[in-house]
C-alpha positions in Angstrom: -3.9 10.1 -33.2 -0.9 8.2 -32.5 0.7 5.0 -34.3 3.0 3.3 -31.4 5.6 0.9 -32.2 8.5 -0.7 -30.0 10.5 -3.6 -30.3 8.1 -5.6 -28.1 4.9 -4.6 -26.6 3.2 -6.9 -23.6 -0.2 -6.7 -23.6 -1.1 -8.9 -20.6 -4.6 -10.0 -22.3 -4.2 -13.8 -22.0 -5.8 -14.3 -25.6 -3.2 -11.9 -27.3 -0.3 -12.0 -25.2 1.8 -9.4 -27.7 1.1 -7.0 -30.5 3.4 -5.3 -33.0 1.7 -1.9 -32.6 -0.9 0.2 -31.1 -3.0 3.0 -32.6 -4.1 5.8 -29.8 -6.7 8.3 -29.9 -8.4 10.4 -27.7 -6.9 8.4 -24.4 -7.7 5.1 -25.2 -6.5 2.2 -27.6 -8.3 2.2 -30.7 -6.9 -0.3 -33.0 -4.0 -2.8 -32.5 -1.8 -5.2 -34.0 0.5 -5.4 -37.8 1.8 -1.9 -38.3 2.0 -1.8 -41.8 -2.2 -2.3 -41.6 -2.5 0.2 -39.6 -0.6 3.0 -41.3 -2.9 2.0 -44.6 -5.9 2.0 -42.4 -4.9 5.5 -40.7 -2.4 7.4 -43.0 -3.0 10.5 -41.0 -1.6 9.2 -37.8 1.7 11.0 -36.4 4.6 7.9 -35.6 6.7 6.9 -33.1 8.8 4.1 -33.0 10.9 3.4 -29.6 13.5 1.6 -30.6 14.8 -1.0 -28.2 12.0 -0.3 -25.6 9.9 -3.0 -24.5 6.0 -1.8 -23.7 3.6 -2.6 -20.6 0.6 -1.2 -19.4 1.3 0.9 -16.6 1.9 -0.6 -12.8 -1.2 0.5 -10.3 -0.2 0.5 -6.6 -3.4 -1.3 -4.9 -2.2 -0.1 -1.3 -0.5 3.2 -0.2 -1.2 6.0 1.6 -0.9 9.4 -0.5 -0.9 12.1 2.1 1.3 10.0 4.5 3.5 9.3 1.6 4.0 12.8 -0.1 4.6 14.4 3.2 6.7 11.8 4.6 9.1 13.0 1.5 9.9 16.0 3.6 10.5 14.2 7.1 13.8 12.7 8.1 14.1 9.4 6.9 14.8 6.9 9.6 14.7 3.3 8.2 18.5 3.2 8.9 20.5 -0.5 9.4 21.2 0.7 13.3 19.9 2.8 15.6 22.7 4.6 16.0 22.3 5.9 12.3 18.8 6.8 13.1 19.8 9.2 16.1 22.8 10.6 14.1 20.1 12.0 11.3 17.7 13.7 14.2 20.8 15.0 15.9 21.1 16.7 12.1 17.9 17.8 11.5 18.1 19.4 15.1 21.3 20.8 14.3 19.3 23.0 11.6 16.3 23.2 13.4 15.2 26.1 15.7 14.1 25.3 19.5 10.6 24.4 20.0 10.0 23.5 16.0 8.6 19.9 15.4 11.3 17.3 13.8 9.0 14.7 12.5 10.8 11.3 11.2 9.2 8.0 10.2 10.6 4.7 8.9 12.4 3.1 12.1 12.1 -0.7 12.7 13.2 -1.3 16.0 13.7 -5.6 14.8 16.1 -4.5 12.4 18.6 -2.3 14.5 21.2 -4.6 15.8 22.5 -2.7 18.1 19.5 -2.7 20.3 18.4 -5.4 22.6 16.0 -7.8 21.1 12.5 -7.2 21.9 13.8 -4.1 23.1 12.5 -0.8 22.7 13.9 2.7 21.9 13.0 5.2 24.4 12.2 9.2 25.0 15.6 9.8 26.9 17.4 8.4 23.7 15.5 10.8 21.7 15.7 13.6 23.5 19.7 13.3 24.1 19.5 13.5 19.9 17.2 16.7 20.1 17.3 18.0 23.5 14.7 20.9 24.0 12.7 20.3 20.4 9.8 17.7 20.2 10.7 15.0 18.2 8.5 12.6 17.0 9.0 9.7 14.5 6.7 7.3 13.2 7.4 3.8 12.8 7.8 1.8 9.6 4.6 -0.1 10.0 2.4 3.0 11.0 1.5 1.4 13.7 3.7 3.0 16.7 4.9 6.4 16.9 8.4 6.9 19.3 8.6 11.0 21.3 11.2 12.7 23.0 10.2 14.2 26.0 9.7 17.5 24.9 7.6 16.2 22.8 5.6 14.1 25.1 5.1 17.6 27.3 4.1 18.8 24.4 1.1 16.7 23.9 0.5 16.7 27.5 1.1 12.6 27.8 1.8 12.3 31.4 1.5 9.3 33.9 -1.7 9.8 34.7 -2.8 9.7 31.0 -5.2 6.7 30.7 -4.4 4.2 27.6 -7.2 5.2 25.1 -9.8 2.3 23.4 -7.6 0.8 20.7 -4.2 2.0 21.9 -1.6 1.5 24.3 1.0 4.1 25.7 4.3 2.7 27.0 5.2 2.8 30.2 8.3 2.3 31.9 9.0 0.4 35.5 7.8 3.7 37.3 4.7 4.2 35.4 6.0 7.1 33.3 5.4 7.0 29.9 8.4 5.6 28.3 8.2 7.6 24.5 6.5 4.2 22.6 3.0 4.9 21.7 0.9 1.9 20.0 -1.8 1.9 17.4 -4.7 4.6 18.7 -2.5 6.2 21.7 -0.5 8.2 18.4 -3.3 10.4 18.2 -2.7 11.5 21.5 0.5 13.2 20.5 -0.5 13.1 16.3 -3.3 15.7 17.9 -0.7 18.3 19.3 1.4 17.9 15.9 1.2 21.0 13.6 -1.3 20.3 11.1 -0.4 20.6 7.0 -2.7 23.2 5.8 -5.3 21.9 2.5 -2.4 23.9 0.5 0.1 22.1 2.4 -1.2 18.4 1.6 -2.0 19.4 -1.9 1.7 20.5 -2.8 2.8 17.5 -1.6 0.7 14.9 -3.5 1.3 17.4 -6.6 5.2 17.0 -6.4 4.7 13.8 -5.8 3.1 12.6 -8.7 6.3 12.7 -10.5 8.1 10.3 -8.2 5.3 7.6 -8.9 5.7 8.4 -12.7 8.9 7.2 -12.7 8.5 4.1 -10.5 6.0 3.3 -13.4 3.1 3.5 -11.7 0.1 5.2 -13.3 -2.6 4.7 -11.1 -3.0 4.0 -7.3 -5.7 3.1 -4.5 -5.4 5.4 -1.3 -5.6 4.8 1.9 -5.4 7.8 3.5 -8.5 10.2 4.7 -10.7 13.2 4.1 -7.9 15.4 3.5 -6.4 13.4 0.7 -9.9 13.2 -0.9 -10.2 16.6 -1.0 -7.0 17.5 -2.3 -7.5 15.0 -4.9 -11.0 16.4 -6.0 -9.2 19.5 -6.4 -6.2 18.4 -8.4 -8.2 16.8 -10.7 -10.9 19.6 -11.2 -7.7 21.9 -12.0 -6.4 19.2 -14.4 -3.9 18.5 -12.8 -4.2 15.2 -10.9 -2.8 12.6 -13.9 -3.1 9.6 -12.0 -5.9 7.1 -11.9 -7.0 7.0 -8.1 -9.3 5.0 -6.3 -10.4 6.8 -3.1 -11.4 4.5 -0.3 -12.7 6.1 3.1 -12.7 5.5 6.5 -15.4 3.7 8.5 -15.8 6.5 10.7 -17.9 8.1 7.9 -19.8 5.4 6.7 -22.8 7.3 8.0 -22.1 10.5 6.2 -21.5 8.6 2.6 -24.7 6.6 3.4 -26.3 9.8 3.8 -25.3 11.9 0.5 -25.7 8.1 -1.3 -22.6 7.6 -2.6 -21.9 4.0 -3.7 -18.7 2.2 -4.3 -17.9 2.7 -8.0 -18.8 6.7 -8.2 -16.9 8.9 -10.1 -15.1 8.6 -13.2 -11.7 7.3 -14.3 -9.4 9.4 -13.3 -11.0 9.1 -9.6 -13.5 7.2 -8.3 -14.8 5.9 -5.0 -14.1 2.5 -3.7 -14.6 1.0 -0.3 -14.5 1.7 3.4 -11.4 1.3 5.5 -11.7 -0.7 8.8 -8.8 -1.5 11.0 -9.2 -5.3 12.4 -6.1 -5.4 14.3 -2.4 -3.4 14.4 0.9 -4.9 12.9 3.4 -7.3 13.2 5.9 -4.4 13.6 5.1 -3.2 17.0 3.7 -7.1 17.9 -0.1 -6.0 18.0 -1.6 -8.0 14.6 -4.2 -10.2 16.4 -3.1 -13.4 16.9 -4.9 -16.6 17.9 -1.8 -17.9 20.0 0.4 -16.0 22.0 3.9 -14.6 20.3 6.7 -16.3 20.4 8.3 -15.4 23.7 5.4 -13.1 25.1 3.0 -15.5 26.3 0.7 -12.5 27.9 0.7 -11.1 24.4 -2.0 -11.7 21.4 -1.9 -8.4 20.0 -5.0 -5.8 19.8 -7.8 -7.2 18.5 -9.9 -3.4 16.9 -13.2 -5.5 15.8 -14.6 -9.1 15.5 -17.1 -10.6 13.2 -20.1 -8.9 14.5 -19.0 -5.9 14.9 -17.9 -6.2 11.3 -20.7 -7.5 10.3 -22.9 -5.0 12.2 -21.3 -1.8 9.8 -21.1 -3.8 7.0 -25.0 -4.6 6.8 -25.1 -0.8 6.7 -22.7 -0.7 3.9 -23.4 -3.7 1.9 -27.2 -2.5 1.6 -25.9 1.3 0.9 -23.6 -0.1 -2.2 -20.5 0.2 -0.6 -17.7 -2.1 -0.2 -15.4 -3.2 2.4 -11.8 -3.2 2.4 -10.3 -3.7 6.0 -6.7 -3.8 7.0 -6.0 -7.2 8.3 -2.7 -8.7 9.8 -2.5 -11.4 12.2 -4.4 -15.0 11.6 -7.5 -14.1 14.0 -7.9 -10.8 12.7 -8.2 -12.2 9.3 -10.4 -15.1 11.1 -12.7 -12.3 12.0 -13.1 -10.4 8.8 -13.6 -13.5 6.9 -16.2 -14.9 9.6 -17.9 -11.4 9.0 -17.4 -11.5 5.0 -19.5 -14.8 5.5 -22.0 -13.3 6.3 -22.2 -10.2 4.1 -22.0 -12.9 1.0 -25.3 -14.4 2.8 -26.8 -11.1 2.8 -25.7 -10.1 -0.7 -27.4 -13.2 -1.8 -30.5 -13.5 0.1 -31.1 -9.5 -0.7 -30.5 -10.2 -4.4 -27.9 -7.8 -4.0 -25.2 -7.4 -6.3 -21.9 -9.4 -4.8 -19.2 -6.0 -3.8 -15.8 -6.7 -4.3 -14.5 -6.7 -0.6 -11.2 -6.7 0.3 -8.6 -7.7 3.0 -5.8 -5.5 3.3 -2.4 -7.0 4.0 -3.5 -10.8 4.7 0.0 -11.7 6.4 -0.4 -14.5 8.1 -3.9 -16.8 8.0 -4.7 -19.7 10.2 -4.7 -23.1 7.7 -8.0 -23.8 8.4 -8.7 -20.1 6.8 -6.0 -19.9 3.8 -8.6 -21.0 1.2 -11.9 -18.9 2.0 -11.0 -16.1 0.7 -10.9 -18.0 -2.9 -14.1 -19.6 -2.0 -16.2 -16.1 -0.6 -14.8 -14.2 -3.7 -12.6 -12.2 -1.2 -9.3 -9.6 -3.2 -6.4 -10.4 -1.2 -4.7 -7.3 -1.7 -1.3 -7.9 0.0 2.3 -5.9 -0.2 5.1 -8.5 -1.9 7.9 -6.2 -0.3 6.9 -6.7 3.1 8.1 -10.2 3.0 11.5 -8.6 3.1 11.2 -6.4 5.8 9.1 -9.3 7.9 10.7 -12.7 7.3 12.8 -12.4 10.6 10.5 -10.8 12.9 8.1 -13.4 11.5 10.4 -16.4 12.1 10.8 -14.7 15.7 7.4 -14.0 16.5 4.9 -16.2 14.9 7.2 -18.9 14.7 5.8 -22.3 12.5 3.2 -20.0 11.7 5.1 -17.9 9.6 4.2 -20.7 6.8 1.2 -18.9 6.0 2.9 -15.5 5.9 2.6 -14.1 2.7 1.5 -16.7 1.1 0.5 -15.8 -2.6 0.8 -18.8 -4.1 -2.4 -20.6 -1.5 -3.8 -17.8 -2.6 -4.0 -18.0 -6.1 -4.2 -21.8 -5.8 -7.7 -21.2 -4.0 -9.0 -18.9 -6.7 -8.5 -15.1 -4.9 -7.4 -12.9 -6.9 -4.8 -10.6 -5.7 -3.8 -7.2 -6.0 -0.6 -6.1 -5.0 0.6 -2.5 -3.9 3.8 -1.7 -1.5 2.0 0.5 2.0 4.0 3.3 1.0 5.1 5.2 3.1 5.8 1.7 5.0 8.0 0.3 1.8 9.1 2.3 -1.1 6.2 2.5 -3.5 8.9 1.0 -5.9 6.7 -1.7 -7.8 10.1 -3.5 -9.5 10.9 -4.3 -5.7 7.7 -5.6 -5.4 8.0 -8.1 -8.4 11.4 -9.0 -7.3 9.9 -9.7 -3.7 7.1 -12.1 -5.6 9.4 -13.9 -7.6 12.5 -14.3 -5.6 11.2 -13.7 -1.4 14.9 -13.1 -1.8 16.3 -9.7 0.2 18.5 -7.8 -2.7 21.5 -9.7 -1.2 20.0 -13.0 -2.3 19.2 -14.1 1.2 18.2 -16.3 2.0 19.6 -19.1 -0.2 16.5 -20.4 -2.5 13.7 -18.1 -1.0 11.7 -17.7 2.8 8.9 -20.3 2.1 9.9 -20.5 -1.6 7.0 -22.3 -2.6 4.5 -19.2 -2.0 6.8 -17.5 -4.6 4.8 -16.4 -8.1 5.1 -16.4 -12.1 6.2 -13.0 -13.6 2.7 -13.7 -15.1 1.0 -13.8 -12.1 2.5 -10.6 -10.3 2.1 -8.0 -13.3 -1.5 -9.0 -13.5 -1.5 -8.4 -9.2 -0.6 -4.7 -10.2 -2.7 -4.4 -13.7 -5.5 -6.2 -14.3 -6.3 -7.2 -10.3 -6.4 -3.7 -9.2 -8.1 -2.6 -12.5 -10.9 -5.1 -11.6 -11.2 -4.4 -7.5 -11.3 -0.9 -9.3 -14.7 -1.6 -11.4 -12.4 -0.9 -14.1 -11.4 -4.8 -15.8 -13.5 -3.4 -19.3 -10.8 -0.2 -19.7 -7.5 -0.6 -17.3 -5.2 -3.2 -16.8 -4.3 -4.3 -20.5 -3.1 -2.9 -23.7 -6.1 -3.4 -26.5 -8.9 -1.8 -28.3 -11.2 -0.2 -25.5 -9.0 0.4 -22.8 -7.2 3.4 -21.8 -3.7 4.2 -23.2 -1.7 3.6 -19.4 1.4 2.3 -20.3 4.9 2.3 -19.8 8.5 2.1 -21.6 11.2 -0.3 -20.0 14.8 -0.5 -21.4 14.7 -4.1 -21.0 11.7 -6.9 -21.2 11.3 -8.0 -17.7 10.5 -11.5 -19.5 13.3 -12.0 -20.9 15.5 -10.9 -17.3 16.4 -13.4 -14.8 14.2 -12.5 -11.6 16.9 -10.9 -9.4 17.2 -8.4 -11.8 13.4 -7.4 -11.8 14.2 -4.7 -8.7 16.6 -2.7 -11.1 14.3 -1.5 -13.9 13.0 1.5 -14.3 11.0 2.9 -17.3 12.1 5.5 -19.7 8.7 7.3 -20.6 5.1 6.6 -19.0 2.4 7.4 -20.5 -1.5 8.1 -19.2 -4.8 8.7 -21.1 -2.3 8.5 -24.7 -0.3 11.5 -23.3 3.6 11.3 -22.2 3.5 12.7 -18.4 7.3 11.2 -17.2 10.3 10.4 -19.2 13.6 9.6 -18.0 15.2 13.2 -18.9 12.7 14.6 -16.2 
């Protein structure tokens, strides 16, 4: 039993804002408030006062992808300011890499390389001048379009004559040759001829990666990534060893299967549990394939990939609805969420004339919604569970590309305004899983450089209020979890974190620089700052 004091402990629970002091047992909060009664009322608990510490439960990331993100920490990192930087770390890596061994890279943004035509793409030749003779192959920031040299291209066997598959798109250049971009579902065409991670592999990774979370303060995340990630997970945590609270959601490919073996939405326990299935409505802004009503600026052949519509939403998510399960589908451009909200619709109808209980379906991303849509998802109940830091990777190619539309981008403050709640996480390995960047990005929609002067769209900006509870008590409730995560009282579980500073007391720009001191999970210390 443990007797918790600091200088000032947040809460979040809107009825008790602060407390002096909270008394721990057995992984939850037993008792709370003056420490003085509490040491009468519990003489034999052990002390610990953290002097000039300020308290908060711990952060949740509601959107990132743990395999992609713990093995991306061994890939060359390639979000670089030019792409000139970006070829100068493969030609590295290839330096120290033996002919015919893999380089794999991810993080390049072709919109922010100025030194590279705009709406221009990088090529194979460019690639393979950086690593000639080893296939080289780098995902992009979004996740959405993969870039190969040409050994690499061989490789997978990605020829001329290689058709575009359902869902994908392989560039081409004036010849017909495949040019080294490959869009949304081509990647698996060369992702198939990759090297696979073994299960001992993947479950390394996500095991040294833990630590790296820990001391972004994040106790708890909801992944995005597939059967391999579930199963190293289930394995961490029957070992003991998995000390973060996941949520698991899977992909619609095996909707059947779950329906099968009857798992429901909500399965599990608290250190994992199951939570929806993952559709793909549409690709990303990125690589100009979110699905888009009007054409993009400047590419008036172009609309982007439209993966489903409504009834072909709709005609899974009958199946999944009456099985228990929930839907959370990624999301990006204003039809694609026209779609899924169209089909959400629908489900609700269902829901109600089934007398079934109402799921807590999500729409991942939400980036830019037409106006006659930036209200339902208040009014259908819908999470908005959105990433604050892509607003600062976006804003320009969003001005570019969407153009007046970019109004709606982002837009967290209609959403709240109409009653959804959100839930905030960072697509890591797309952004840094850092969730201070995140607040910054939802107080400021400032880029670290102040830029630009008084905020992109400054009006969608948030409260401090508002974005802590996006990554507590909103992901704690899209969870099933609002009765024991998310807040610091009696009943819930002790998740919390130690800051050298109190983030309400900090001017906003200087939200992105803190970083906690000690993290606790289930009552126990897992990170502090010496580690």
């Amino acid at each position: 039993m443990l007797l918790l004091t600091a200088s000032r402990i947040h809460t979040l629970d809107p009825r008790q804002p602060l407390t002096e002091a909270l008394l721990i047992s057995e992984g939850k909060i037993l008792d709370w408030g003056d420490p003085q009664r509490l040491r009468e009322d519990y003489p034999r608990a052990r002390r610990e006062h953290l002097e000039n510490v300020t308290i908060l439960p711990g952060l949740t990331d509601a959107h990132l992808h743990l395999r992609h993100y713990a093995l991306s920490l061994h890939k060359v990192p390639c979000e670089t300011p030019t792409l000139a930087a970006c070829l100068e770390r493969i030609r590295k890596r290839a330096a120290q890499t033996p002919p015919g061994t893999w380089i794999l890279g991810h993080g390049w943004n072709q919109n922010a390389w100025p030194d590279l035509s705009a709406g221009r793409w990088p090529d194979a030749d460019m690639l393979e001048a950086a690593a000639p003779g080893r296939p080289t192959y780098l995902t992009a920031k979004s996740l959405h379009a993969g870039w190969a040299n040409r050994a690499a291209l061989r490789a997978a066997g990605i020829t001329a004559s290689t058709p575009d598959p359902q869902g994908g798109r392989i560039g081409r250049d004036a010849r017909g040759e495949p040019d080294g971009i490959l869009f949304e579902a081509a990647m698996s065409l060369l992702e198939n001829a990759l090297p696979a991670p073994t299960p001992a592999d993947i479950l390394r990774a996500i095991r040294e990666a833990q630590p790296r979370l820990w001391a972004l303060g994040l106790t708890g995340l909801h992944d995005f990534d597939r059967r391999e990630s579930f199963i190293a997970l289930q394995t961490l945590h029957r070992r003991g060893d998995l000390r973060l609270r996941v949520l698991k959601n899977l992909p619609v490919e095996m909707l059947d299967e779950i329906l099968t073996v009857g798992l429901r939405s909500g399965f599990g326990d608290d250190q994992l549990r199951l939570g929806g299935i993952k559709a793909f409505a549409d690709g990303a802004l990125g690589p100009r394939t979110a699905a888009m009503f009007a054409p993009y600026e400047g590419e008036e052949a172009n609309r982007g990939l439209a993966l489903l519509d409504a009834e072909e939403i709709y005609a899974f998510g009958r199946k999944a609805v009456e099985g228990g399960l929930s839907l959370t589908i990624h999301a990006i451009g204003d039809r694609a969420n026209h779609e899924v909200l169209e089909a959400y619709q629908r489900l609700r109808a269902l829901e109600k004339e089934r007398a079934l209980p109402p799921l807590r379906h999500r729409i991942e991303h939400v980036q830019v919604l037409h106006p006659a849509d930036a209200s339902r998802l208040g009014e259908l109940g819908i999470i908005a569970s959105m990433q604050p830091i892509h607003a600062l990777s976006d804003m320009e190619t969003a001005d570019r590309y969407w153009g007046e539309r970019a109004r709606l981008s982002y837009a967290w403050r209609t959403q709240v305004e109409s009653g959804a709640r959100l839930v905030f996480g960072s697509d890591a390995p797309v952004e840094s899983p850092n969730p201070f960047w995140g607040l910054h990005a939802a107080l400021t929609r400032r880029r670290p450089d102040g830029s630009p002067e008084g905020g992109w769209y400054p009006a969608e900006r948030l409260t401090l209020w508002e974005a802590l509870h996006a990554y507590t008590t909103g992901p704690a409730w899209a969870a099933g979890m609002e009765d024991r995560l998310g807040q610091l009282r009696p009943g819930f579980l002790a998740d919390l974190i130690a800051l050298p500073q109190d983030p309400f007391a900090l001017p906003p720009e200087d939200i992105r620089n803190l970083r906690p001191q000690r993290v606790m999970v289930g009552g126990v210390w897992v990170w502090e700052a010496s580690d």
